[in-house]
N, C-alpha and C positions, 0 to 999 in steps of 0.2 A: 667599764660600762658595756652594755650586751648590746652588739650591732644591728642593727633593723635590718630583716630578710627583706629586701624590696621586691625579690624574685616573687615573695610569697603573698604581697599585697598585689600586684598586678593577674597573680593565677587568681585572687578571689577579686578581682576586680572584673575579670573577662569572664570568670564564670555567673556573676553578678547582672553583667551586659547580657550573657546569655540568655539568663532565667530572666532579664527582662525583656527581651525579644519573644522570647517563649510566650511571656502569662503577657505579652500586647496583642499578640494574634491569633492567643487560643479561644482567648474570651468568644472570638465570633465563632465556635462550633455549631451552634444552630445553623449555621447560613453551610458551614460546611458540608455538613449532616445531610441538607435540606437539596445540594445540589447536586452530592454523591448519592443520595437515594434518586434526583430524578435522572441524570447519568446513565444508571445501572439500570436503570427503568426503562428508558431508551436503549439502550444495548439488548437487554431481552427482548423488546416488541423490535426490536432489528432481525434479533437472531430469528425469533419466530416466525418471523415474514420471509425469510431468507432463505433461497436452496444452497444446500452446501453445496461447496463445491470440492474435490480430490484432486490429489497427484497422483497417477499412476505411470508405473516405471518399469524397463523391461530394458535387457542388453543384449549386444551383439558383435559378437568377434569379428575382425578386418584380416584374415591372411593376405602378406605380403605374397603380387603373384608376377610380383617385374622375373621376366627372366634373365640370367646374366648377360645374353647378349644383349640388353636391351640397359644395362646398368655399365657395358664397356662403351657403346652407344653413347649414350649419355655420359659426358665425362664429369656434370653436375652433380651426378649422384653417385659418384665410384667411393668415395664414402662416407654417405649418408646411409646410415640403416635402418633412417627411422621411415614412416608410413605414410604418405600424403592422405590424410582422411576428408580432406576437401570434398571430392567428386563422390565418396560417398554420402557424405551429409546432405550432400547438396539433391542425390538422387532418393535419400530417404523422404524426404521432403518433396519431392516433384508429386506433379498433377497425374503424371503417366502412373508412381508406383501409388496413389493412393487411390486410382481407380481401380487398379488390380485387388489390392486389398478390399476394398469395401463390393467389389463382385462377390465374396465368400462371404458376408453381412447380411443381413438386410437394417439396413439405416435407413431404407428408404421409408418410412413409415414410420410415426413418433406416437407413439400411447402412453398415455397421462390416467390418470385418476382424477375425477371429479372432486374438487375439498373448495373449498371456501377462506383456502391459510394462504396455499403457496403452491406451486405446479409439481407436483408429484411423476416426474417419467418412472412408467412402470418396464418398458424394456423386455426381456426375457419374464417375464412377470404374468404380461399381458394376458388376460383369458381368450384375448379372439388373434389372429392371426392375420394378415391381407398382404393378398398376394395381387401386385400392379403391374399391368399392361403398359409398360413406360414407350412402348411404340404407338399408343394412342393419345390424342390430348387429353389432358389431367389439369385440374385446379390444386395446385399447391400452396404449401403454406398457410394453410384455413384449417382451421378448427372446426371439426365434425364431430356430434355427438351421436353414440350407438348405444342404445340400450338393449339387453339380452334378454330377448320375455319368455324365451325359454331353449330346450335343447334344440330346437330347431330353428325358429325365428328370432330375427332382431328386427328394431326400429333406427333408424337415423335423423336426425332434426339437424335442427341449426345451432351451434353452439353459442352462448351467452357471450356477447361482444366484449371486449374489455374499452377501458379506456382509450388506452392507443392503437385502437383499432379506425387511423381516421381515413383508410381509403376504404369507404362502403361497398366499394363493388367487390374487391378483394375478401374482407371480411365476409361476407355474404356466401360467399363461395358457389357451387355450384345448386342452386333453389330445384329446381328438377330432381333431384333423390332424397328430399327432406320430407318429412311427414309421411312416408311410405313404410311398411311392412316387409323383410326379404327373408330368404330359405339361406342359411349355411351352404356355402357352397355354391349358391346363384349368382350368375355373372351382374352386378349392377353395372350396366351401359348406360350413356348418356352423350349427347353432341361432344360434352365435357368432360367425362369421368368413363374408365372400364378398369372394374377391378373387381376380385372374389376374397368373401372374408368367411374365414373360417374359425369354430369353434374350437380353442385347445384345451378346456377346461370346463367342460358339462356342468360342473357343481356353484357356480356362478352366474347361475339364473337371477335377474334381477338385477344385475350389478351395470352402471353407467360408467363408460372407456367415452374419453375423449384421444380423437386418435388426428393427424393428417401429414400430406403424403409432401417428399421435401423431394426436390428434384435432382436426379442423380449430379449434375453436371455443377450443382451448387452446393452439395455433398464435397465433392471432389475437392473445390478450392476451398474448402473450409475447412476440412480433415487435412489438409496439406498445411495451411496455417497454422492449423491447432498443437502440431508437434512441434517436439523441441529435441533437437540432436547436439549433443555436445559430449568429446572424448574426455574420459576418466580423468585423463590425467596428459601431462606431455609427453610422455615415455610408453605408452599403452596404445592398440589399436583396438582398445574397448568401445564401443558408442553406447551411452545412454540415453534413450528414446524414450520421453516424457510427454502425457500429455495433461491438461485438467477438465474434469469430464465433472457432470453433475452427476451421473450416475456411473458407480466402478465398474459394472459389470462390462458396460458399456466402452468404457475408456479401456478396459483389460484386454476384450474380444480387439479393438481394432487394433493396438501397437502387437499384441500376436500376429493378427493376419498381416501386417505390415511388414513385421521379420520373417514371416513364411512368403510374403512375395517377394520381398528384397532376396532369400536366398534361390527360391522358384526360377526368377528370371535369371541371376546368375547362371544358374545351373542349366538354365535353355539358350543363353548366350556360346556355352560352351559346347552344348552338343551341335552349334549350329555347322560346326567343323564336317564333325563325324557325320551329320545329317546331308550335307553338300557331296560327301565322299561318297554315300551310300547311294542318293541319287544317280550319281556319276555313274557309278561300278553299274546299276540295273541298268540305264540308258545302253552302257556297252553289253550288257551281258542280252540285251534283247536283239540289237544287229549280230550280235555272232551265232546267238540259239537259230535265229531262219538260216546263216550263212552255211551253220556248221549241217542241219538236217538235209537242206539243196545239195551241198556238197557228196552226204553220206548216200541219199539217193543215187545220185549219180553215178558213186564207185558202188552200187549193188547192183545199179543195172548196166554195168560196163561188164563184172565179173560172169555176169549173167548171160550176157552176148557174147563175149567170145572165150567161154568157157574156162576161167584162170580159176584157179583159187591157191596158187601160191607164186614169187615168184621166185628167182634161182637166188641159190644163198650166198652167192659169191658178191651178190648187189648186197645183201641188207646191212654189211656193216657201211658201204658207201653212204645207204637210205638211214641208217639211223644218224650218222655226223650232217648231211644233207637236213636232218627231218630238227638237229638240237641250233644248227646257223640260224635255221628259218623260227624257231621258239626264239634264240637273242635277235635277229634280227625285227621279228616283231613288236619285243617289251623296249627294244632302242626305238621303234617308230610311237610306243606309247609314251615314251620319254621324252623324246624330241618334240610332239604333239603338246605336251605340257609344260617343257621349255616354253615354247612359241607361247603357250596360252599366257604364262609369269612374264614372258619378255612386255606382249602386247599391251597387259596391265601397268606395268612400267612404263611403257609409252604413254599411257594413257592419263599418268598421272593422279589418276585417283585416288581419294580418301578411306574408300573403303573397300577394303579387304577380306571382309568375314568370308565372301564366297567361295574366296581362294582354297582347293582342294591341298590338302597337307602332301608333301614328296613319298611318303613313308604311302600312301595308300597305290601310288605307280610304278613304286618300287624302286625308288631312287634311295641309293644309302648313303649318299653324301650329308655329313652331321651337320655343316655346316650352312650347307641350302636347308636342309630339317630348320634348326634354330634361326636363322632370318626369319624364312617364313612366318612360324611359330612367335615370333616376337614381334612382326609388322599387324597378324594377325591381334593378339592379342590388344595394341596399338591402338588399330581399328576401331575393338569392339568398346577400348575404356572413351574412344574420342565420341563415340556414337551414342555411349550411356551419357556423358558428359552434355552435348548438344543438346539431351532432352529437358536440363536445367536451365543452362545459358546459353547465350550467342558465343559467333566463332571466335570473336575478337576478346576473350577472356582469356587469363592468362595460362589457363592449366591446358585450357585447347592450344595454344600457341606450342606452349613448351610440349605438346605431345606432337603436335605437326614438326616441330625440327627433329625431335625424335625418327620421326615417321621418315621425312626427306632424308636421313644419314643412312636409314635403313635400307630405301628404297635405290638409294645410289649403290649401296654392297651389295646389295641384291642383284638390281639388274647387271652389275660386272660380274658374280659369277654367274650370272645364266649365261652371259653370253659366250662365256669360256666351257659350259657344261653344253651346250648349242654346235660349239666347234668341235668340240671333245668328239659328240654323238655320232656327229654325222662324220667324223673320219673314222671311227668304229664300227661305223654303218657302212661307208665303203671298204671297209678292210672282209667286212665278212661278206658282200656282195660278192667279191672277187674270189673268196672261197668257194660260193656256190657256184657261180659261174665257171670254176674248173671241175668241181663235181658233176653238174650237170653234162658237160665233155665225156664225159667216161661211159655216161647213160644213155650216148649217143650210138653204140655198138651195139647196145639191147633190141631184142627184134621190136618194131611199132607198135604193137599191143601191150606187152611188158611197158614199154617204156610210157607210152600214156597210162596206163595204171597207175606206175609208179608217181607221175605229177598228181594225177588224183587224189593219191593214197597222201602223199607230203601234205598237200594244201587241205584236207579233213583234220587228218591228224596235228596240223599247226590251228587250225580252229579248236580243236577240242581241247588241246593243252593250253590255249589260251583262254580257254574257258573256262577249265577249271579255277587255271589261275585267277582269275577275277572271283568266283566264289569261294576262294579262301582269303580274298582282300574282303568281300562283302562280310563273310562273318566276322574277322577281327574287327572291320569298322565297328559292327553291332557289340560286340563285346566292349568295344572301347568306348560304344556311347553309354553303355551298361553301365560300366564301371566308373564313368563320371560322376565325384561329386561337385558341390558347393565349395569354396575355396573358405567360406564363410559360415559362421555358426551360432544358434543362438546360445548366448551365455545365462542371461536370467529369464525366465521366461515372465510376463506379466501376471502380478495375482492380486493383492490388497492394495488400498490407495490409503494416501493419504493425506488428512484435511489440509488446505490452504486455504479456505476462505469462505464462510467468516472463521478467522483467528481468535475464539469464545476466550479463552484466556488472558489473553494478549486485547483483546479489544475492552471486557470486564476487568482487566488491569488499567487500560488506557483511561476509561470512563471513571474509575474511581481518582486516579491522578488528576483528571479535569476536573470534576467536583471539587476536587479538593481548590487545584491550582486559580481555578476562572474566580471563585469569588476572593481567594487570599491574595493574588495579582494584580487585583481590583482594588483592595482595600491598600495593597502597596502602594499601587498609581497615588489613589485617593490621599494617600499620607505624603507621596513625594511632592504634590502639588497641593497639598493644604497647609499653609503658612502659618495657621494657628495654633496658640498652646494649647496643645492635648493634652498632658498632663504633667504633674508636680516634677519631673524628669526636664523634660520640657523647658520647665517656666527655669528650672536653677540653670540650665544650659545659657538661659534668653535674658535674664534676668538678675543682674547682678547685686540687687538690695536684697536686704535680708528678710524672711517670710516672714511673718508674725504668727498667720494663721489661715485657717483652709475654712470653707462655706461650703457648707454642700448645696447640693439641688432643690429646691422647694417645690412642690406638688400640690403645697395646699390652698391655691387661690388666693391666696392675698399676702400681700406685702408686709403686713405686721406680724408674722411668723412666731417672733417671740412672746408678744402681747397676747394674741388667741389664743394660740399652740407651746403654751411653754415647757409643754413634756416634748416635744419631737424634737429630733437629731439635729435638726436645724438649728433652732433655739437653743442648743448644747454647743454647738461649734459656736453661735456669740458669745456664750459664755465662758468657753474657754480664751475665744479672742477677748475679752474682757477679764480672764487671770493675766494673759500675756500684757497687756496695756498696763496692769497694775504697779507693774515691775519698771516700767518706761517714768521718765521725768518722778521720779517716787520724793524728790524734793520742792515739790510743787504743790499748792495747797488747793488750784483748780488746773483742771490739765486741757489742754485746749488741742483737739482733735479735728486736724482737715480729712478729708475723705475727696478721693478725686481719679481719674484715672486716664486714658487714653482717647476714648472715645467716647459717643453716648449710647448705653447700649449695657454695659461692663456691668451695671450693678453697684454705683454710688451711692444714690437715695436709699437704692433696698438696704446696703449696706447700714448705711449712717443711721434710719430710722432702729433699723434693729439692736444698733448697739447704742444709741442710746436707749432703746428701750430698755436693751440689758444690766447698763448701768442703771437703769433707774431702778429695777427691780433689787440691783444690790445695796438700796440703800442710799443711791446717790444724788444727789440734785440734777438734775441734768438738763440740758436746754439742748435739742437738734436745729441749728439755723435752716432756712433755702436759701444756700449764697449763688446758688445757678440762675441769675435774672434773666438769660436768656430762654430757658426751656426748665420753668419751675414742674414743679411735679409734687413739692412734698404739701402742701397744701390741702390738694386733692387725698394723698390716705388719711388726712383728717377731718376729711369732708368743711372742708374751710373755703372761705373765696377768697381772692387775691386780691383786694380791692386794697389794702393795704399791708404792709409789709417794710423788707428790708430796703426796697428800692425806693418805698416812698418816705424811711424815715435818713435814706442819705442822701434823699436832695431836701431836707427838711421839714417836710410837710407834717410830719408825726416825731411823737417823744419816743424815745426809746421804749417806754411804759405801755406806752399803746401797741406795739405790736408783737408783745411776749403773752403767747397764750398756754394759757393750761390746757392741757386732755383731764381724759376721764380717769388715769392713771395717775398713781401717786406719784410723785418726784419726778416727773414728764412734763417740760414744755415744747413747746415748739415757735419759731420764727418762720414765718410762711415767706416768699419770694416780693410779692407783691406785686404789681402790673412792669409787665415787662418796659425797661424805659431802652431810650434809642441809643444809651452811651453807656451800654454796661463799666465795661473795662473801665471809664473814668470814676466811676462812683465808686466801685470796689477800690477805688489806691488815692478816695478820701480821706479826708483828717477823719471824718463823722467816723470812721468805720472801729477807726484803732479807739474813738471813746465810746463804740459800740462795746468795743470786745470787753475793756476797763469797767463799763456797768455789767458787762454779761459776769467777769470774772467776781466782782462783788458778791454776786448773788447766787452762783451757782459753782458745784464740785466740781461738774465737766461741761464743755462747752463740744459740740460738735458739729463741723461746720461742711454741708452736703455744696462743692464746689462745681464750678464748671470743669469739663472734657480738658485734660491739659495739654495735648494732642490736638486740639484745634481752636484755643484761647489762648491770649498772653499774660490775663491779669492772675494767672493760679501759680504760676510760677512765683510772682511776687508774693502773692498771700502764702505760700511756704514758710516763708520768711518769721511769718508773725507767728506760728503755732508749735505748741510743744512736739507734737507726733503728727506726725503725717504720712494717712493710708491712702498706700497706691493699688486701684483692686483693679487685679487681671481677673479676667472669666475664660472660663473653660472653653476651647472651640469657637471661640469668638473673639480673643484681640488677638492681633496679629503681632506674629513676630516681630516684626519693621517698628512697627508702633513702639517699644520700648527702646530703642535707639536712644531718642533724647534724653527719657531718666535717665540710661544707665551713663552717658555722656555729662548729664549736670552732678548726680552724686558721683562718678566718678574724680569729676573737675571740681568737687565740693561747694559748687554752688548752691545747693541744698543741702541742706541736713536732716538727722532728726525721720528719714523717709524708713518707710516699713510696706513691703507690701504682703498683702490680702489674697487670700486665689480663691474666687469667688465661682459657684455655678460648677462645682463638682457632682459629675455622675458618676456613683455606682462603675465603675472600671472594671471590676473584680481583678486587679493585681494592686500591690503595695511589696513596698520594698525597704526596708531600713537604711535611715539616712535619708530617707526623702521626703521623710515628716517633718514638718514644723509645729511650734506652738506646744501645748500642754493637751495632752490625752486625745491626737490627733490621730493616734498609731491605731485606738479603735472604738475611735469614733464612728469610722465611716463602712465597718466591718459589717454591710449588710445581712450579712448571713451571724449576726454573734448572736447567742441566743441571751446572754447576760444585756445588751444593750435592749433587747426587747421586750425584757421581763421587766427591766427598770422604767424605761421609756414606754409604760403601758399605751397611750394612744399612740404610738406606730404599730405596738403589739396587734393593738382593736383591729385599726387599719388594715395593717398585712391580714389578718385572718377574713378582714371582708373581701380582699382582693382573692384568697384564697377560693370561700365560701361561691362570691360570684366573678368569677375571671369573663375579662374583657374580650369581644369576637376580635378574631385574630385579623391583623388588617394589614397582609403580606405587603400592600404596594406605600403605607403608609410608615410600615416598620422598615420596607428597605430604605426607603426616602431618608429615614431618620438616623438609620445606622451609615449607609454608602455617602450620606449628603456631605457634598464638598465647600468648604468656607471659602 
């Protein structure tokens, strides 16, 4: 025997599930359709409303400039090799460098294009130019309108208010230059306004610029917000300097000028050295220029008076070792003088250092006061860039102040040993002259004041020099200063961040889709009702018979009027399937009953028996519903008597079996409603009702009370061959079948069959889910063979075709979204 794949019934059972998930919530593509087109329809009058806006992007190299004394210094970083880019970021971003930069700008002035879409900045574009008086008062922030009437003249008005323009006086701007006439180039003054606007573009006569003036000081902290500084990576002293600008040109120009003053002031930080040296050296080089010509005078009008003009040779090598003491003895008194100045600073405990004059310009070659120095300096100048971001109490100034205090403690120990050094070098060469001078004591008085004259010119003038071969190296060395710092990318294209057209016309199409399919989710997870034949066999554990579709055509006798339409086919298929039920039984007696009142009992019962009657059948339809008869009324009948008044006795069974106008068609009306249904119905009268009904007729069918809210229908089960249970579509509730499926489960019923009554059009079906005889297409809306056969649907559909109904958007969501 050949093993069943069960692996293989489960793959076509999930792909089964699939395709029925699929064709339940494709059917709504109308509503999908209808919300992705208004969606995307919004996203467009978005986009089009919308100023884009850009990224623009520009880099900039960080050289490491700690010097090593200041990495021994610090025993934190002895080894760390990486970059602290803190203080830079921090300074890219300050109020101070984005004033610098927009000095090279003009931001100060915003020109627009007149449109009626969205604000168009025209920027480097603009045809007029305006140049502002920012030392005079100005009205800012107001929109001014200039029209160009020609190569000469313009006009100015007032520009068209917007919406949120709600402070009037502001809006309004300054009324005094509006409706006037002005010359290219004429100053427009006002209590309020002084500024000159100038033509850049002659061939733009005619054209209206909306322009106004933004105030420098609110420039500054906006441009400083606007940027975005963040390094490449953790291993890189790269910075990426971003900003989002509505217009590139705009955004381009300021992160360049931004990297050209971040490197600017760098590079004026550092000549601030060689700039202090250079003052220094002129200051001196000006007391020695009058000292040294007093002096020269002097020794010409000495040589003059008492007639010398040389003196003996036996003195001048004395005067030359005499003339080299007094050269060191001098550059020791300029040394010593700059000790004292390092010491005082030292004492002084100060922060800043920039003014400090470098060793190397007095002519100290000790390497070691060089690099102190040099590294307290630079110290200095990063804790002073730093303070222009933050306060002292932040952690990068701290950690630069102990820096600073370790420095300033090695510092002030070797001056004070280069201090003692000096001045015992300075007495040692004292004592030399002072025995030189001895020797110049035998020279006759003339010679020998000469000779004083001659030394102290001569120590002026070689110290003269000396100072302007210190002033040029300084100037050489601020020459050849560069930037530690450099730019890597320069800024050029942007690009888009917002609106995100792709990304948002992707978003809009997924909410279309998702808002009404999420809806109809909801709608199904909180509708308790059978939706469809899936549904009912989930909920419903008796066996189907057969499916009723939907009726459309206003009345209840569906088979009777209309016995070509789909309707009146599914009776009659439920009328093969009945055929086959109790088939040894020579009248078959048929309950019809269901859950509620609502479901489609009467409709049901009426039409099948009308169906049997058509097939030749005797048929009699009861109204055994005494509480809420109904079948009376589609026979246009009155109640006046009936089943209620012949089972308390008052009529013969004869009297209230009535014929229609149809062949083999009776009916049994309800009668006046009495006050003890439930007792009459589980009379003896009833069962010798049914005994006369079965004499006389092939079918008996019997339109019950709600079983779901009566008790006497459960008993009448009892008495009949078949008994239909009819659920309706969207309307009985899941809960509601609990009981059947609990008595035929317990077989306290027999004999039950149900009906799924109030089928609409779904457009899915699925094998296996059909019940009854030729249900499978039946209901195949779209089958062109069901149409051609069933000519009056054929008629129908092509009227509805011929004249289609105005579409009633709030009537059809109602009917598709509506929750049970």
């Amino acid at each position: 025997m050949e093993k069943l794949d069960l692996s293989q019934l489960d793959n076509e059972e999930k792909a089964l599930e699939i395709r029925y998930v699929v064709a339940k919530y494709i059917r709504y593509w109308p509503w999908y359709t209808l919300f992705i087109f208004l969606f995307v329809t919004a996203t467009y009058i978005f986009h089009r409303y919308t100023v884009d806006e850009f990224e623009v992007r520009g880099s900039i190299v960080i050289k490491n400039s700690n010097t090593p004394e200041a990495k021994i210094l610090d025993r934190s970083n002895i080894f760390n090799q990486g970059i602290n880019l803190e203080n830079d970021i921090l300074r890219l971003r300050s109020k101070n460098l984005s004033r610098l930069a927009l000095e090279k700008l003009h931001f100060d002035v915003e020109y627009f294009a007149k449109t009626n879409i969205k604000d168009i900045e025209l920027y480097d574009r603009s045809p007029i130019r305006i140049e502002v008086d920012w030392d005079h008062l100005q009205v800012t922030e107001t929109m001014v309108e200039l029209e160009v009437l020609s190569d000469k003249n313009f006009k100015l008005s007032q520009a068209p208010g917007g919406i949120m323009d709600f402070n009037t006086v502001q809006a309004a701007g300054d009324e005094s230059i509006y409706n006037k006439t002005y010359t290219f180039g004429e100053i427009v003054e006002t209590p309020r306004s002084k500024f000159i606007v100038h033509l850049v573009n002659p061939g733009r006569v005619g054209d209206v610029i909306l322009f106004k003036l933004v105030n420098p000081t609110s420039l500054e902290d906006y441009w400083a917000r606007a940027v975005q500084v963040a390094t490449v990576n953790e291993y890189s002293s790269v910075l990426n300097i971003t900003t989002t600008t509505k217009v590139v040109e705009k955004g381009r120009d300021y992160i360049n000028a931004l990297m050209q003053s971040y490197i600017d002031y760098d590079l004026n930080e550092k000549n601030k050295i060689q700039e202090n040296s250079i003052a220094f050296i002129e200051e001196q080089l000006g007391f020695l220029e009058d000292s040294m010509k007093a002096k020269q005078g002097e020794l010409l009008n000495f040589k003059v008076e008492n007639k010398l003009l040389d003196v003996s040779a036996e003195f001048s090598n004395i005067l030359g070792k005499m003339n080299a003491l007094d050269e060191r003895k001098a550059e020791l008194d300029y040394q010593l003088q700059y000790f004292e100045e390092i010491k005082d600073y030292m004492e002084q405990k100060s922060k800043d250092f920039t003014d400090v004059i470098a060793p190397s310009v007095i002519g100290v070659p000790d390497p070691l006061l060089n690099g102190l120095i040099q590294t307290l300096v630079t110290l200095s100048q990063d804790r002073r860039k730093l303070l222009a971001t933050v306060n002292e109490n932040h952690p990068e100034v701290i950690k630069i102040d102990v820096q600073m205090e370790k420095v300033q403690d090695a510092l002030f120990e070797n001056v004070v040993n280069l201090i003692e050094n000096t001045k015992k070098q300075k007495e040692g060469i004292q004592r030399e002259i002072l025995a030189y001078d001895s020797e110049f004591s035998t020279l006759p008085q003339s010679e020998s004041q000469y000779t004083d004259i001659f030394r102290e010119f001569q120590l002026r003038e070689n110290v003269y020099t000396y100072l302007l071969e210190k002033r040029v190296e300084a100037g050489i060395a601020r020459a050849a200063n560069v930037s530690d710092n450099a730019i890597l990318d320069v800024a050029k294209g942007g690009a888009l961040v917002f609106p995100k057209k792709t990304q948002n016309y992707g978003l809009a199409i997924a909410l279309g889709f998702l808002l009404p399919f999420g809806f109809i989710v909801v709608r199904d997870m909180f509708d308790d009702t059978i939706k469809d034949q899936r549904d009912l066999k989930k909920h419903f554990m008796i066996p189907q018979l057969g499916v009723i579709g939907y009726s459309t055509k206003g009345t209840n006798k569906v088979v009777l009027e209309h016995p070509k339409s789909a309707v009146a086919e599914s009776f009659r298929s439920l009328r093969s399937a009945i055929t086959y039920l109790a088939s040894g039984k020579n009248t078959k007696k048929i309950l019809v009953t269901s859950s509620v009142s609502g479901e489609g009992k009467t409709f049901t019962s009426l039409n099948l028996a009308s169906a049997m009657a058509l097939g030749s059948k005797k048929t009699v339809v009861v109204g055994a519903d005494l509480r809420r008869p109904k079948l009376a009324t589609y026979f246009d009948h009155s109640e006046k008597v009936g089943l209620s008044t012949y089972l308390i006795g008052k009529v013969s069974a004869e009297q209230i079996v009535f014929p229609t106008q149809h062949d083999n068609l009776y009916f049994v009306p309800s009668g006046v409603i009495p006050p003890n249904p439930a007792e009459l119905l589980q009379t003896p009268r009833l069962i010798e009702f049914l005994q006369y009904l079965e004499e006389r007729f092939d079918i008996i069918v019997f339109d019950t009370p709600p079983m779901g809210l009566v008790s006497e229908t459960i008993d009448l089960m009892r008495l009949f061959d078949i008994n239909l249970y009819v659920v309706r579509q969207k309307y009985t509730n899941k809960d509601h079948l609990v009981m059947i499926n609990d008595l035929f489960n317990n077989k306290q019923v027999k004999n039950v069959y149900g009906v799924f009554n109030g089928i609409i059009n779904s457009g899915y079906h699925y094998e296996g889910y059909n019940y009854g005889y030729g249900n499978t297409y039946l209901y195949s809306q779209n089958n062109k063979y069901m149409y051609n056969y069933y000519g009056e649907d054929l008629e129908t559909k092509r009227k509805k075709i011929k004249t289609p109904k105005k579409f009633e958007p709030l009537k059809s969501l109602k009917k598709i979204f509506r929750i049970s």
